[in-house]
FIDO-867532 format. One line per field, with one value per residue: residue number from 0; residue in one letter; x, y, z of N, C-alpha, C in turn. Coordinates in steps of 0.02 Angstrom, whole numbers, plus 50000, padded with zeros to 5 digits. Layout:
# residues N
resi <- NUM,...
resn <- A,...
n.u <- X,...
n.v <- Y,...
n.w <- Z,...
ca.u <- X,...
ca.v <- Y,...
ca.w <- Z,...
c.u <- X,...
c.v <- Y,...
c.w <- Z,...
END
This chain:
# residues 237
resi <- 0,1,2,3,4,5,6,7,8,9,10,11,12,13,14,15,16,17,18,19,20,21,22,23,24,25,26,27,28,29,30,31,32,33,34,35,36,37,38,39,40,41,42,43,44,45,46,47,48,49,50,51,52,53,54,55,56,57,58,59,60,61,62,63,64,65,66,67,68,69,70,71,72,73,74,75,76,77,78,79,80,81,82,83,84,85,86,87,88,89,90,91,92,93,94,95,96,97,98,99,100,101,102,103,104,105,106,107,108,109,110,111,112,113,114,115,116,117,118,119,120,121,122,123,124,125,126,127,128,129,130,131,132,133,134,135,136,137,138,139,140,141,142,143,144,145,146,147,148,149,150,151,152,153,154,155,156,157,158,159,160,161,162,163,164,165,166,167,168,169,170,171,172,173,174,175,176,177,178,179,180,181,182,183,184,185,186,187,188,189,190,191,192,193,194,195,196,197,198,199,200,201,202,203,204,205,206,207,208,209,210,211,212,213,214,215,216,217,218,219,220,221,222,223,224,225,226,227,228,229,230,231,232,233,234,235,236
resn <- X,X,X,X,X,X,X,X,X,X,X,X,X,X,X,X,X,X,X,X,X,X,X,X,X,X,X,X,X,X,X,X,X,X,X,X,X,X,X,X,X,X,X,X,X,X,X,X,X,X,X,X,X,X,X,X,X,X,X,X,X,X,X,X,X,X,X,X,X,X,X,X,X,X,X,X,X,X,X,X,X,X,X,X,X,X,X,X,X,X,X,X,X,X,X,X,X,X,X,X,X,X,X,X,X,X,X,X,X,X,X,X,X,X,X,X,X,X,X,X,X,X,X,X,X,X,X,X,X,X,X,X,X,X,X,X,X,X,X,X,X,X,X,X,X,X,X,X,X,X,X,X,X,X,X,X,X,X,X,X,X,X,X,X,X,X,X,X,X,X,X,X,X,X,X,X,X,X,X,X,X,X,X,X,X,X,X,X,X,X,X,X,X,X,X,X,X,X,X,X,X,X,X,X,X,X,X,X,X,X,X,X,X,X,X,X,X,X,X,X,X,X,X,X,X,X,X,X,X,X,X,X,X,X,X,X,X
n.u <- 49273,49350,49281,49315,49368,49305,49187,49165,49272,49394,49384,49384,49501,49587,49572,49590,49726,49787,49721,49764,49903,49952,49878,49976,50077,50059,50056,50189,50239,50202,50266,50397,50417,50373,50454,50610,50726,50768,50884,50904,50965,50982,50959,51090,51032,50909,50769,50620,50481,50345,50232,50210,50183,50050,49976,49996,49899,49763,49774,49833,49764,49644,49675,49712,49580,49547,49619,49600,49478,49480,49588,49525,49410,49447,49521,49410,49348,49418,49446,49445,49548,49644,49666,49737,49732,49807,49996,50107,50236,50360,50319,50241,50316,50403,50307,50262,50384,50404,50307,50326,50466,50399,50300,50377,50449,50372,50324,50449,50469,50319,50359,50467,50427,50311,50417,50476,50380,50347,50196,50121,50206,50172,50039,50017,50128,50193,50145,50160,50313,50313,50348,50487,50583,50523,50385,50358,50220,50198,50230,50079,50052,49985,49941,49786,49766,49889,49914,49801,49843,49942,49916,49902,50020,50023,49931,49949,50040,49989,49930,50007,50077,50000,49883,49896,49903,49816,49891,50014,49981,49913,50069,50135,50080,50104,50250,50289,50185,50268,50383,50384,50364,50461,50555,50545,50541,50668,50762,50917,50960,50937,50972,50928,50986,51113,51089,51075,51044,50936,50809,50850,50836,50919,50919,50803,50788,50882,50813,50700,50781,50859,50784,50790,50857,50860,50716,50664,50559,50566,50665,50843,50885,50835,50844,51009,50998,50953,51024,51013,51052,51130,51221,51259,51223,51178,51045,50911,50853
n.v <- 49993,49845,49705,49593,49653,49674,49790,49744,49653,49729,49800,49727,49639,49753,49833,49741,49693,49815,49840,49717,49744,49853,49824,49752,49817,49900,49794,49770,49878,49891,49760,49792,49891,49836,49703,49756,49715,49614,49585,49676,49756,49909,50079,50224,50311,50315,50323,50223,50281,50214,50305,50405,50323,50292,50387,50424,50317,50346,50434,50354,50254,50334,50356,50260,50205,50295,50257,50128,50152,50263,50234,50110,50158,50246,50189,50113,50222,50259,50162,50140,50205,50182,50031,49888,49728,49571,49555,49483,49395,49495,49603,49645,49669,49780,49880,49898,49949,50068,50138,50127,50231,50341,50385,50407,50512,50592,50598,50663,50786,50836,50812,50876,50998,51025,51041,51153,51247,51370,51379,51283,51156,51196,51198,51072,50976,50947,50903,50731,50750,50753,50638,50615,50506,50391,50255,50087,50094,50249,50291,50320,50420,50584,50708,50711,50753,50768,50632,50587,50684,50638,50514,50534,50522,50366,50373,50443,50390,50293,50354,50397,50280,50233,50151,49992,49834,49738,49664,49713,49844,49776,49717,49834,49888,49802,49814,49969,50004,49903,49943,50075,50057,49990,50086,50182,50102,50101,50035,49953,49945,49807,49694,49782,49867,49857,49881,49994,50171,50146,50215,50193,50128,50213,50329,50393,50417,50478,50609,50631,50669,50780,50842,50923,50847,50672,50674,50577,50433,50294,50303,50328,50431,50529,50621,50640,50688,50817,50868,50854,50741,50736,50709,50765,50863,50998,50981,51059,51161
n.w <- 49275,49352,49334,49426,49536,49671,49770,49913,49909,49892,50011,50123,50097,50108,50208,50299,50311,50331,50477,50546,50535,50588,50722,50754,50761,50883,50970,50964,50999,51120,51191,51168,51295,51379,51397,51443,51459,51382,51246,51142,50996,51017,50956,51003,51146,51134,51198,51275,51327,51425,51484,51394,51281,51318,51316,51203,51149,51099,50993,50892,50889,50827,50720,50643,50636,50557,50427,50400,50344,50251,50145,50073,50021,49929,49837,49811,49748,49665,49572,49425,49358,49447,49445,49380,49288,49345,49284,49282,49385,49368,49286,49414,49508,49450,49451,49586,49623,49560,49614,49766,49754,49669,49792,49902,49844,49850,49995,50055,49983,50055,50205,50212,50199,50283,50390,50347,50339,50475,50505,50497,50532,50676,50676,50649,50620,50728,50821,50776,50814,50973,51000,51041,51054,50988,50970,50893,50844,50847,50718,50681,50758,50757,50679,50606,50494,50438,50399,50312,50197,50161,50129,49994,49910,49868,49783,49677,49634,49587,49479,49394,49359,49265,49329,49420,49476,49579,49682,49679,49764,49879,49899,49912,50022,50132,50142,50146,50279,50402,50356,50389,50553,50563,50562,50667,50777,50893,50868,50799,50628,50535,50404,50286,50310,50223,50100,49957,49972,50047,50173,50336,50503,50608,50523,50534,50673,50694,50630,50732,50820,50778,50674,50588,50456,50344,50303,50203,50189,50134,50047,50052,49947,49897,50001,49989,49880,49892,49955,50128,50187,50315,50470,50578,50651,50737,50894,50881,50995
ca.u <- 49300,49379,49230,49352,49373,49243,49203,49153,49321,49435,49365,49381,49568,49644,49557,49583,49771,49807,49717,49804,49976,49952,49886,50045,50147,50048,50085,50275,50270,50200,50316,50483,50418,50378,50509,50641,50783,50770,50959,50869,51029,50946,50998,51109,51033,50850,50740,50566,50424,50269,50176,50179,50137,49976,49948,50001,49877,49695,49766,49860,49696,49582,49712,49714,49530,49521,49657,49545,49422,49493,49631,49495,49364,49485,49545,49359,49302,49462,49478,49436,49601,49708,49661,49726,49760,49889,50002,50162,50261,50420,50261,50224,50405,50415,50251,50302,50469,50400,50238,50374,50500,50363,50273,50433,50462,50306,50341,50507,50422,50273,50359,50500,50363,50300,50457,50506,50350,50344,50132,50117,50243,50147,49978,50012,50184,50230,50108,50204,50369,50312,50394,50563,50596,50467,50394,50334,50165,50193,50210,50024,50032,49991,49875,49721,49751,49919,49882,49749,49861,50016,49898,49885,50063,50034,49855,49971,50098,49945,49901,50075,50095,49938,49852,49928,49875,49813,49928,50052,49932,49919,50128,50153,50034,50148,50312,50253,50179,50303,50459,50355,50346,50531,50601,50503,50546,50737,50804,50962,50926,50988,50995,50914,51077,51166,51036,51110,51005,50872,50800,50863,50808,50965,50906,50732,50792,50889,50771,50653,50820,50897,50723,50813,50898,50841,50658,50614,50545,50595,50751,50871,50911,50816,50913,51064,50991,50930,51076,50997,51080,51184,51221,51323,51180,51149,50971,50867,50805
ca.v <- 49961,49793,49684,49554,49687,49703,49808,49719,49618,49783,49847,49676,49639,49811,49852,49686,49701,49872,49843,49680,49762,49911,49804,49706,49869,49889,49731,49756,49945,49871,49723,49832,49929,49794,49686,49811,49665,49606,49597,49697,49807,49972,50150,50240,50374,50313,50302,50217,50309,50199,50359,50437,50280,50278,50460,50437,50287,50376,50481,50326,50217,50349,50363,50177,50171,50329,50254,50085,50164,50307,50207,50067,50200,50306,50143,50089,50279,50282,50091,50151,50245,50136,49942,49848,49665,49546,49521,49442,49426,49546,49680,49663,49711,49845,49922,49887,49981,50135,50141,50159,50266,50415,50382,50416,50564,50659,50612,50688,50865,50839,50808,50933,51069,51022,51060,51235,51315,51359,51382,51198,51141,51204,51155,51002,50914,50926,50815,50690,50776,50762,50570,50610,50424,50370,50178,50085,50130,50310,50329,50348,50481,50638,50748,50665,50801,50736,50567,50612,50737,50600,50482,50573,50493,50307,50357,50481,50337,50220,50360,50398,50218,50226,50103,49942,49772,49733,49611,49786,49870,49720,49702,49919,49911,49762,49847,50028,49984,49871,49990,50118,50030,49990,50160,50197,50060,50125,49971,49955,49930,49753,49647,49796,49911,49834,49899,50054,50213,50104,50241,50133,50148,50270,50393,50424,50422,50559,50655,50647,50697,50838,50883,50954,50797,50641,50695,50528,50359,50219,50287,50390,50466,50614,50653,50642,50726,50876,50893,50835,50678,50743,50657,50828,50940,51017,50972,51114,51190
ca.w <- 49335,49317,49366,49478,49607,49702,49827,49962,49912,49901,50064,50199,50111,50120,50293,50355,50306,50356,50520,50552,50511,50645,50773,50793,50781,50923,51017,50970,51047,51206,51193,51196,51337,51444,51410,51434,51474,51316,51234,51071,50980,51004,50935,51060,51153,51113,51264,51286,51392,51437,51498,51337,51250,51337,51312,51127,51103,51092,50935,50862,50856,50805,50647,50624,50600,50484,50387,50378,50296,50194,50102,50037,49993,49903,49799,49766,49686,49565,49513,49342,49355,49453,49458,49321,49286,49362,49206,49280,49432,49339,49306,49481,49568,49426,49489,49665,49653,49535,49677,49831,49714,49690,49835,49937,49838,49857,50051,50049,49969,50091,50242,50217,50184,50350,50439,50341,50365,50531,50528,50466,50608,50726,50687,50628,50611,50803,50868,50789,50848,51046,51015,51010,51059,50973,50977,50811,50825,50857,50642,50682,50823,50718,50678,50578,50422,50395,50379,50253,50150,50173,50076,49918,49880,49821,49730,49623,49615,49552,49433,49353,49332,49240,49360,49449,49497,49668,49703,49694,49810,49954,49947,49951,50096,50193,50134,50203,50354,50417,50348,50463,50605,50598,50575,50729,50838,50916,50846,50751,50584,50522,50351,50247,50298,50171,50045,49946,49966,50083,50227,50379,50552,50621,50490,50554,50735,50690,50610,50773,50868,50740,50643,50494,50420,50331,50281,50156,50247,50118,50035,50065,49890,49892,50066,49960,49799,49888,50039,50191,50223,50375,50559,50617,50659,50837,50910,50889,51083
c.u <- 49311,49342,49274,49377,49300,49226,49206,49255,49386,49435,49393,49464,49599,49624,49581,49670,49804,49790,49773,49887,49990,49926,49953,50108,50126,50054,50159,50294,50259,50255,50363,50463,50408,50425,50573,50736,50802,50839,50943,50940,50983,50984,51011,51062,50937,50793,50646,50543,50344,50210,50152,50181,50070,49931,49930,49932,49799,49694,49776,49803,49649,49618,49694,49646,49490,49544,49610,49493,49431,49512,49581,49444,49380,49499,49471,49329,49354,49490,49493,49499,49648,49728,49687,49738,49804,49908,50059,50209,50329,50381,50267,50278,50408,50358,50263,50357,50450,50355,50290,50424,50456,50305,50336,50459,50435,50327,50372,50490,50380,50285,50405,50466,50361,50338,50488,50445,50316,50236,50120,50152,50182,50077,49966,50062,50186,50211,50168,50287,50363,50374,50461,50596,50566,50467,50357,50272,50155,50223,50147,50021,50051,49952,49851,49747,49809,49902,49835,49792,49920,49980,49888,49943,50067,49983,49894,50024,50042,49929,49947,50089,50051,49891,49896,49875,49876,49858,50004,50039,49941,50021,50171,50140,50078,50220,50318,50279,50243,50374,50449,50368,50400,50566,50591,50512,50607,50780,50852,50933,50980,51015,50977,50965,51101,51127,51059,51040,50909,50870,50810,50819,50848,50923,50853,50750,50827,50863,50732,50710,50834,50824,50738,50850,50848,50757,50611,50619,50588,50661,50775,50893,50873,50848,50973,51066,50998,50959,51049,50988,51140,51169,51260,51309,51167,51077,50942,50826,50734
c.v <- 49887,49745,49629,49570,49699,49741,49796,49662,49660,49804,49771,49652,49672,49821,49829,49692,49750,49867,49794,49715,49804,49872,49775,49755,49885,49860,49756,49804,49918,49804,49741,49851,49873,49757,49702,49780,49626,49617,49638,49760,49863,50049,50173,50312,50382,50286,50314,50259,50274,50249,50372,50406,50289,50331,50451,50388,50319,50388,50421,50287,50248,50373,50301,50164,50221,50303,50182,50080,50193,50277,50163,50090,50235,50242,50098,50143,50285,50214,50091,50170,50208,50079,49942,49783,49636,49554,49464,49462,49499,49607,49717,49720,49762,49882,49943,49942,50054,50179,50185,50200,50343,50423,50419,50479,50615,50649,50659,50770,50872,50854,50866,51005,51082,51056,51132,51273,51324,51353,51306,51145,51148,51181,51102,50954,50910,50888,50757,50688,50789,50680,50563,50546,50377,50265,50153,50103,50202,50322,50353,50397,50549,50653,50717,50708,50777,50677,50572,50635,50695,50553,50505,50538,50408,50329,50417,50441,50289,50270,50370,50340,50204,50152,50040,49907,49761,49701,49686,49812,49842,49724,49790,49924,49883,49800,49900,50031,49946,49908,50058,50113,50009,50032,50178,50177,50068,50067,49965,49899,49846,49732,49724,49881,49923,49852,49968,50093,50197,50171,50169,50164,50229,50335,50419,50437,50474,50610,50682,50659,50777,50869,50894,50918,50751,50620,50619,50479,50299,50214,50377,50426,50527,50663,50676,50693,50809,50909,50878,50780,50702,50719,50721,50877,50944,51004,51041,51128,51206
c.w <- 49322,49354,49425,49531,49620,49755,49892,49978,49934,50008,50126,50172,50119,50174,50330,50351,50345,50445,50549,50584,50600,50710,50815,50811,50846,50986,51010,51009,51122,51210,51204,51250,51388,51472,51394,51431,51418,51281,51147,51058,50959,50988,51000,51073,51116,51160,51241,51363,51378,51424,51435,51288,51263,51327,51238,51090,51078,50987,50884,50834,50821,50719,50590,50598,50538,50422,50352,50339,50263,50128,50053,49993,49931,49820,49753,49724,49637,49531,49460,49325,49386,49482,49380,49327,49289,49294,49244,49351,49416,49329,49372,49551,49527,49442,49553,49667,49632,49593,49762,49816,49735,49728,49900,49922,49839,49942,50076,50061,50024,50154,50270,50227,50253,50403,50412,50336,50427,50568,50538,50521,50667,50739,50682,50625,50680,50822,50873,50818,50913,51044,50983,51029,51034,50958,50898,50812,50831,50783,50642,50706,50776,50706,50608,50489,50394,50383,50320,50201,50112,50117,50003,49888,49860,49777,49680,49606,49555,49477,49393,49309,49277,49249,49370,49445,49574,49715,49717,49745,49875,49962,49962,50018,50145,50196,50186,50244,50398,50411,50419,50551,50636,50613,50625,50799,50880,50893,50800,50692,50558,50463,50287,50261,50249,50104,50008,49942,50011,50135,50294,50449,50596,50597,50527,50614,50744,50663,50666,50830,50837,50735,50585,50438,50401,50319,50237,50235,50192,50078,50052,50020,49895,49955,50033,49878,49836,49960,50121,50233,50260,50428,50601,50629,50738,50828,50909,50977,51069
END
């Protein structure tokens, strides 16, 4: 283990980060909803509900504080395996990009699964499929097992890579979260549009309209590799 992590150090910056992060998606979901006058360029045909914010938040927090503790725990029993030493910021973005690359693509597999087998649907993806309008903190609103199962994809990113640098780790986590939180939010997507193969906000909003389209969160190439980048699907009843 690479004696300059420590655990006590691992555990209060990734917690404190991750919590951080989700609180404010927090603040921002109650922020749209309140201030509803707001001139914000929102996806057409994408309607906030208070109620089932308030319904949704119980599950969303009790995610937020498994995720608090899992993610840091998980990162202090396999350091040996996938901490290594800064070397250089040009390391760092190539760690960074390979990390959200097959992290994104185990999603993809993971999440698709979810939605073609109908047992798996039912016990477990819908939850998050009650928020077909969904607000940025409703990426949390889901059943506790995905969340858990969903994490398996950066710690097989960290091990592919054959271990990262933390400094990788802390800007995956802001990336993420924050990419999360926008897909989520009904908000037209803005500057990272122009991004080729970027998952934007549209996409996801039609996924939680259609169901059967646009399956990745941070790009859209595996949509496009594996046919399920379409906008021309009927809503499922």
């Amino acid at each position: 283990m690479i004696e300059t992590y420590s655990y006590l150090n691992i555990y209060l910056t990734v917690a404190g980060l991750w919590l951080g992060l989700n609180l404010l998606g927090i603040f921002y979901s109650k922020f749209i909803l309140v201030n509803t006058t707001l001139p914000l360029p929102r996806i057409r045909d994408h309607n906030y509900d208070e109620s089932s914010f308030r319904n949704h938040l119980p599950l969303i927090l009790t995610n937020l504080f498994l995720m608090v503790i899992i993610f840091p725990v998980g990162l202090y029993l396999m350091s040996d395996w996938i901490l290594v030493g800064y070397q250089n910021i040009w390391i760092t973005f190539l760690q960074l990009f390979g990390v959200l690359l097959i992290d994104d693509f185990y999603f993809y597999c993971y999440h698709r699964l979810l939605h073609k087998s109908p047992f798996l649907f039912k016990k477990i993806h819908k939850i998050h499929h009650r928020a077909t309008s969904p607000l940025p903190a409703d990426y949390l609103y889901e059943h506790p097992l995905e969340w858990m199962l969903g994490l398996l994809g950066p710690f097989i990113a960290f091990l592919i890579l054959g271990g990262v640098s933390f400094a990788t780790i802390f800007l995956f986590l802001i990336i993420k979260v924050l990419h999360e939180l926008d897909i989520h939010s009904g908000i037209k997507s803005s500057m990272y549009r122009y991004i080729p193969f970027v998952g934007i906000n549209e996409h996801h909003s039609m996924h939680h309209k259609y169901r059967d389209v646009h399956f990745a969160s941070v790009f859209s190439i595996w949509d496009h590799v594996f046919r399920t980048h379409h906008l021309s699907k009927k809503p499922k009843k």
